[in-house]
ZAMARGU-4260 file (C-alpha; in steps of 0.2 Angstrom, whole numbers, plus 5000, padded with zeros to 4 digits):
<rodrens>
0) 4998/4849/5107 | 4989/4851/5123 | 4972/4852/5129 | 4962/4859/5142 | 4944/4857/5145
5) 4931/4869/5150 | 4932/4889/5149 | 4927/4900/5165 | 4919/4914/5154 | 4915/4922/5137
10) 4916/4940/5135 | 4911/4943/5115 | 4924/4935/5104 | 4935/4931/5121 | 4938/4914/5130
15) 4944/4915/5145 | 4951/4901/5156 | 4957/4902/5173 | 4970/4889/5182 | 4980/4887/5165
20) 4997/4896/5163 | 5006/4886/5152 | 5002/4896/5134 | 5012/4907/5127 | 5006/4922/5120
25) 5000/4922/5101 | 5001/4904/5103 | 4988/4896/5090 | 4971/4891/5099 | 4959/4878/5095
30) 4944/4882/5102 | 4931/4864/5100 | 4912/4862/5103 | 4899/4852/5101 | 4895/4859/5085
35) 4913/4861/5076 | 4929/4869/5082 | 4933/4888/5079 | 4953/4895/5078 | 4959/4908/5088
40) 4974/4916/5096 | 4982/4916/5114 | 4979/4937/5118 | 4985/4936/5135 | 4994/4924/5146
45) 4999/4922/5165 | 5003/4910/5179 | 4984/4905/5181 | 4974/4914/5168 | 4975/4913/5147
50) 4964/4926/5137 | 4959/4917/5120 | 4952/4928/5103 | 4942/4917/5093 | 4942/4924/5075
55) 4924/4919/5075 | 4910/4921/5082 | 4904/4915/5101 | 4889/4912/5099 | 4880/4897/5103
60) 4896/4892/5115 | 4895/4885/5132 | 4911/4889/5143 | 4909/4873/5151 | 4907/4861/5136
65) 4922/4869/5128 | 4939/4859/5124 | 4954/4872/5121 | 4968/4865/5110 | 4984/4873/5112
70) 4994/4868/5097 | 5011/4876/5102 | 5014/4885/5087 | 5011/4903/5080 | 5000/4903/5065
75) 5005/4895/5048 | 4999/4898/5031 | 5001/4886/5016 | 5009/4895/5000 | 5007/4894/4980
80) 5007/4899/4965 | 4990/4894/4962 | 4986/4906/4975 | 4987/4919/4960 | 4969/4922/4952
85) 4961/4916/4967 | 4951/4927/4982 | 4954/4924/4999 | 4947/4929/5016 | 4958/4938/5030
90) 4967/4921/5035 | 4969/4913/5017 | 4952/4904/5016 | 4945/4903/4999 | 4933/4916/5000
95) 4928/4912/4978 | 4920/4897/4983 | 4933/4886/4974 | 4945/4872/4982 | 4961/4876/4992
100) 4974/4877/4981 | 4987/4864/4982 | 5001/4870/4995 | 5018/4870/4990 | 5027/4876/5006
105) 5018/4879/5023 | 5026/4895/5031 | 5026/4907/5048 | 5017/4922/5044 | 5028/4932/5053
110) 5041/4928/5039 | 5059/4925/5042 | 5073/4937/5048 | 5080/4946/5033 | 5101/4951/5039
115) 5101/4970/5031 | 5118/4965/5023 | 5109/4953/5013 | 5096/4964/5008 | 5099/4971/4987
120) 5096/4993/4983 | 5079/4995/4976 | 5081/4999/4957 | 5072/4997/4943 | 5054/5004/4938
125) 5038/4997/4940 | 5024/5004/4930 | 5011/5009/4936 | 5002/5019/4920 | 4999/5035/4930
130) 5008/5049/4924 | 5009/5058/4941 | 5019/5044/4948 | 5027/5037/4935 | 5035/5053/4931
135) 5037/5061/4947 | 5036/5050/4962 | 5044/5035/4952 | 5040/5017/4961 | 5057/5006/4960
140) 5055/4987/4964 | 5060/4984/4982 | 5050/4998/4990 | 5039/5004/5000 | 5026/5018/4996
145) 5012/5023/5004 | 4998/5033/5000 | 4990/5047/5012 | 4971/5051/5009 | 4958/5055/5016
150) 4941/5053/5018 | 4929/5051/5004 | 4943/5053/4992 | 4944/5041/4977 | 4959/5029/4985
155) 4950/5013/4983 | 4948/5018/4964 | 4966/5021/4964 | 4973/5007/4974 | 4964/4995/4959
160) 4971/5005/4944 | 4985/5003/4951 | 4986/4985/4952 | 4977/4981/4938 | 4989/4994/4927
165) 5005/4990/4936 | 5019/4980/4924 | 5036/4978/4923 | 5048/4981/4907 | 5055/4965/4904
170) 5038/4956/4901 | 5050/4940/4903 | 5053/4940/4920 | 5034/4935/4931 | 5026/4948/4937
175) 5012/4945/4950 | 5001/4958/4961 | 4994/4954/4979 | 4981/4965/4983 | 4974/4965/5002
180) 4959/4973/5009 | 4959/4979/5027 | 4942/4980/5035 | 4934/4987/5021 | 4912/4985/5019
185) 4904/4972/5010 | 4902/4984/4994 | 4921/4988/4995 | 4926/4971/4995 | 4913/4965/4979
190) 4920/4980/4970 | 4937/4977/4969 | 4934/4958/4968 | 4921/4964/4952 | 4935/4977/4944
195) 4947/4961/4945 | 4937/4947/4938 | 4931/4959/4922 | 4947/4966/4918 | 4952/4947/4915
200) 4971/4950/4926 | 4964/4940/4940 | 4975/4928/4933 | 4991/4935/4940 | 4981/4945/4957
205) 4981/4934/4973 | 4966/4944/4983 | 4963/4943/5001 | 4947/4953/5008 | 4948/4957/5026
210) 4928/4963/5031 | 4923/4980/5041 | 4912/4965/5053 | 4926/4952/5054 | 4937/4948/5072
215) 4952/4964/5072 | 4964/4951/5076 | 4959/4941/5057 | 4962/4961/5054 | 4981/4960/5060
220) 4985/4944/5054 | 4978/4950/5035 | 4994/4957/5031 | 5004/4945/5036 | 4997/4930/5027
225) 4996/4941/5011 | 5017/4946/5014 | 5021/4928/5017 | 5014/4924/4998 | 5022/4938/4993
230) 5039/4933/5001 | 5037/4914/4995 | 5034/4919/4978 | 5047/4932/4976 | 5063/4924/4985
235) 5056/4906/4982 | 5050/4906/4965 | 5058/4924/4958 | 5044/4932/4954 | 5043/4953/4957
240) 5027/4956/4967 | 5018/4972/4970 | 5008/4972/4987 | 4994/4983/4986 | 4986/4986/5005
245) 4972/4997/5008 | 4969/5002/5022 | 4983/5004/5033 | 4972/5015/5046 | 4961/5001/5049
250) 4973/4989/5054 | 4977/5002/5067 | 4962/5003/5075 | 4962/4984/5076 | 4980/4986/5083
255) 4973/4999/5096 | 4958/4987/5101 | 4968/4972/5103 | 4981/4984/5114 | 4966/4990/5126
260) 4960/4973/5126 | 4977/4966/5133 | 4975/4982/5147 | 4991/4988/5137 | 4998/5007/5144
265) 4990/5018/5128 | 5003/5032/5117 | 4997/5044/5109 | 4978/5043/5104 | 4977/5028/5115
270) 4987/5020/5101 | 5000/5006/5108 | 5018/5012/5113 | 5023/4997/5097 | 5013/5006/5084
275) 5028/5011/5076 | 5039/4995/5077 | 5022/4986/5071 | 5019/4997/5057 | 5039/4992/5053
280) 5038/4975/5055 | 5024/4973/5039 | 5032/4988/5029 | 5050/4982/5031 | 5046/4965/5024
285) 5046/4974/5007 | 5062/4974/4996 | 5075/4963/4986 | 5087/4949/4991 | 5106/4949/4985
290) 5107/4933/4973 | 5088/4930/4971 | 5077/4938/4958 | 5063/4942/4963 | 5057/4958/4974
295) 5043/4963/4984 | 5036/4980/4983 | 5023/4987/4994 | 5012/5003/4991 | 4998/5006/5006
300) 4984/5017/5006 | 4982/5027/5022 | 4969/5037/5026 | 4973/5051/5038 | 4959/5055/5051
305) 4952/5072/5049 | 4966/5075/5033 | 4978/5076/5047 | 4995/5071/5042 | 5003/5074/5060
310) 4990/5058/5065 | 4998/5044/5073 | 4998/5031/5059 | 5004/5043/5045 | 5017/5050/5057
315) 5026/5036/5060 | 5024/5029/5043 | 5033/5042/5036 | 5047/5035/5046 | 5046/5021/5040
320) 5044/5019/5023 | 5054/5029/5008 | 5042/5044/5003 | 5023/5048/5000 | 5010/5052/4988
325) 4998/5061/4996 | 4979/5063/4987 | 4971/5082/4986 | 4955/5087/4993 | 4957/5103/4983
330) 4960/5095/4969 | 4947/5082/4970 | 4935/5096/4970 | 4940/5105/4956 | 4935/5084/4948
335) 4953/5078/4944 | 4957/5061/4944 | 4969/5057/4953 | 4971/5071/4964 | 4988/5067/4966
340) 4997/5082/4975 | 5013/5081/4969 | 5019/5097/4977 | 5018/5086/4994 | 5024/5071/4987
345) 5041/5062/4987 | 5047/5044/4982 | 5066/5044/4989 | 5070/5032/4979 | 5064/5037/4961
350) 5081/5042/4955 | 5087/5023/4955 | 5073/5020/4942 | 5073/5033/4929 | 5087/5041/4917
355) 5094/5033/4903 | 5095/5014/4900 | 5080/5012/4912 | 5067/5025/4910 | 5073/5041/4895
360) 5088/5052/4898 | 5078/5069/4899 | 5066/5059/4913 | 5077/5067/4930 | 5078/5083/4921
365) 5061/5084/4916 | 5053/5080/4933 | 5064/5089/4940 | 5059/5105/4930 | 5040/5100/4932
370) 5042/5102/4950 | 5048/5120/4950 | 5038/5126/4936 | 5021/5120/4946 | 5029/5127/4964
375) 5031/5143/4952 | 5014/5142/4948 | 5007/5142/4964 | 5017/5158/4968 | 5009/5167/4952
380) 4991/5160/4959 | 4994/5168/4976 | 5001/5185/4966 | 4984/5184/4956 | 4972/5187/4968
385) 4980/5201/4975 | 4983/5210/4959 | 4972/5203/4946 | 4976/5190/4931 | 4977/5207/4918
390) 4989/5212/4930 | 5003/5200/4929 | 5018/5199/4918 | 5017/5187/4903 | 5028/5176/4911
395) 5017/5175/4922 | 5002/5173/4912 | 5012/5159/4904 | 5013/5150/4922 | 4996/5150/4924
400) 4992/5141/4908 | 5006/5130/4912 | 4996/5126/4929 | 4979/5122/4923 | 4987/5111/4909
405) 4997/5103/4923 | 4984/5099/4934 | 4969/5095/4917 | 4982/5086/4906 | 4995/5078/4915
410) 4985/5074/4933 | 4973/5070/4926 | 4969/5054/4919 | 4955/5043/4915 | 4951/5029/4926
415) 4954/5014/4913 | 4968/5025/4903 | 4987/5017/4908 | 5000/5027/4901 | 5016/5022/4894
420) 5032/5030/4904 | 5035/5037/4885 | 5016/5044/4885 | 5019/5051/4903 | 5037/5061/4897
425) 5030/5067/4882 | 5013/5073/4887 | 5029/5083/4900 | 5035/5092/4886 | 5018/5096/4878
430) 5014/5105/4895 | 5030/5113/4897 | 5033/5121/4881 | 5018/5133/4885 | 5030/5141/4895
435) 5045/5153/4888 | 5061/5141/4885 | 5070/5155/4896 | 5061/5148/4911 | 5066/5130/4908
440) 5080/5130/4918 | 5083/5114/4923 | 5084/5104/4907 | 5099/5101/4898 | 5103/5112/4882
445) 5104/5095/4870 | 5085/5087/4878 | 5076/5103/4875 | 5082/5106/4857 | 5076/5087/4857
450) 5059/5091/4865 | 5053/5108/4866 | 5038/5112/4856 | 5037/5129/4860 | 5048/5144/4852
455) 5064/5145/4859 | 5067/5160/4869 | 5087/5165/4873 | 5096/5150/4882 | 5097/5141/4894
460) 5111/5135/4907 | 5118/5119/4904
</rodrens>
């Protein structure tokens, strides 16, 4: 550890000292006073000038009376299973007014290097009770998913269905759910801290509640902290944990005010040339271990500026990561909960969870035939205006009341209601024998004399 007294100036949450050159940047700062000492974070470093950010407030400093501790080291987090049920703040403080939990391991938040070839295929369904993604945009343990909304649509409410809902099939193995919050408001963070505690699964939740007013470089080092739990937990103690972040957009925009404060050459948006690799380095610390147990799966809400998916963050994230589900203004509109687009949607991965022996055998066939029926459907819409709804064939007709019972039936869910994947493929066939079997093209012969509710009509290929 090495010291260095006094500071030449404070600019808002940044301590500058000139004549000093011997930190290293994102080196771990402790910043003392005459009333307490605050942490903070080497931002810039040269021959004869550091740049500290404290992740606390300044005021009430004096940049003569400081002492700067420079404690060689990048920041560390302690790690536990007792974490689970407790509610943290952006750098792991107990933010539920209870004790530290006792550490079992103290670890880098940047996480250790993971060799590729190590690295296990995502397989495997996790559950998460909503039919739209259970049944067509399947999550698989070991991935990572992220979720593009927009403004003023209901993610939040999603992102804590999801983790309270989420489970696995073999209630033998641990389960646990880290939930993060990125610089969310005060009301954000008491709601979902609220929806945990009354749903009594706090228990197995660790929370951490990053705040709209706190320091953007507590905003960067959120995620991190949360992951290392989530790593320490999976390949340490072989639990499967689902991350749920929300929102990934606002850790950007604490990326891109650290980068013009570090006079970094701005990309596109004035967003930093390493948004992308950034944006990788969280995501990509998802996934399973060959040999261990457990798995990390992350799903992140994104909101896209102006419902703009060509933006920045979702561009590159879609690089990144393996699929989308994307949320509907339309849809939201019309009052359906989840506005869950699934036209625009894709997990990649889906087809390593689902079929037979993990999810039903029909399930590939059947999502497979609910995506073309509903692109069908939106063909007959366009048809509809033009010619009138009298006008159309009954085929047609058919495709239409497929489509409202799609989007009112099978979308749509209440916001407490967690279906079984069994519940989510047979509310399927409900909607799809409305239509003609002829038009079922996609399912095997066998599945839909098993399933179809509907007359038969001629057959169907096999």
């Amino acid at each position: 550890m090495r010291e260095y007294a006094g500071a030449d100036r404070i600019e808002g949450p940044l301590v500058m000292a000139e004549g000093y050159g011997k930190a290293a940047l994102g080196e771990l700062v402790e910043v003392r006073s005459g009333n307490g000492a605050r942490l903070g974070q080497v931002l810039t470093t040269g021959e004869d000038l550091v740049v500290t950010e404290l992740w606390s407030e300044t005021a009430g400093l004096h940049p003569h009376e400081l002492l700067l501790r420079f404690r060689g080291e990048t920041f560390h987090t302690v790690v536990s299973r007792e974490m689970a049920g407790r509610v943290f703040d952006g750098l792991g403080r107990p933010r539920d007014g209870l004790p530290p939990p006792m550490a079992e391991a103290r670890v880098d938040i940047h996480g250790a290097p993971l060799n590729p070839v190590a690295r296990a295929y995502p397989q495997d369904l996790i559950e998460t009770g909503i039919s739209a993604i259970d049944g067509m945009n399947t999550v698989v343990r070991g991935q990572k998913l992220p979720i593009f909304s927009g403004s003023g649509l209901p993610h939040n409410e999603l992102a804590a269905q999801i983790a309270l809902q989420a489970r696995i099939a073999d209630e033998s193995e641990n389960f646990a759910v880290v939930f993060v919050a990125l610089g969310v408001s005060h009301d954000t963070a008491a709601y979902f801290q609220q929806r945990f505690e009354e749903s009594g699964l706090l228990a197995r939740t660790a929370v951490f509640l990053n705040l709209a007013d706190e320091s953007p470089l507590e905003r960067m080092v959120t995620p991190r902290v949360a992951l290392s739990l989530a790593e320490f937990l999976a390949f340490e103690r072989g639990y499967h944990v689902l991350v749920l972040m929300t929102d990934i957009t606002n850790y950007a925009e604490a990326l891109r005010e650290i980068s013009s404060r570090r006079n970094e050459v701005p990309g596109r948006k004035a967003y930093p040339g390493n948004l992308y690799s950034d944006l990788a380095e969280i995501f990509e610390r998802s996934g399973r271990v060959g040999g261990r147990q457990g798995s990390v799966t992350q799903i992140s809400i994104l909101t896209m500026p102006g419902d703009d998916i060509t933006h920045p963050v979702p561009d590159v994230t879609g690089y990144i990561t393996e699929g989308q589900i994307v949320l509907s203004r339309a849809l939201h509109r019309q009052g359906v909960y989840p506005p869950i687009d699934v036209l625009s949607s894709l997990s990649r991965l889906m087809k390593n969870g689902i079929g037979e022996h993990r999810t039903r055998a029909d399930h590939p066939s059947l999502a497979a035939q609910l995506y073309a029926s509903y692109a069908r459907v939106q063909e007959v819409r366009a048809i509809s205006v033009v010619i009138g709804e009298t006008a159309l064939t009954p085929t047609d007709r058919s495709y239409l009341e497929f489509g409202r019972a799609f989007e009112t039936r099978f979308v749509a869910q209440p916001a407490d209601q967690a279906r079984s994947i069994t519940q989510t493929l047979d509310t399927a066939w409900e909607i799809l024998s409305l239509l003609p079997s002829s038009e079922l093209t996609r399912i095997r012969e066998a599945d839909l004399h098993r399933h179809y509710l509907g007359k038969p009509e001629g057959q169907v290929k096999q």
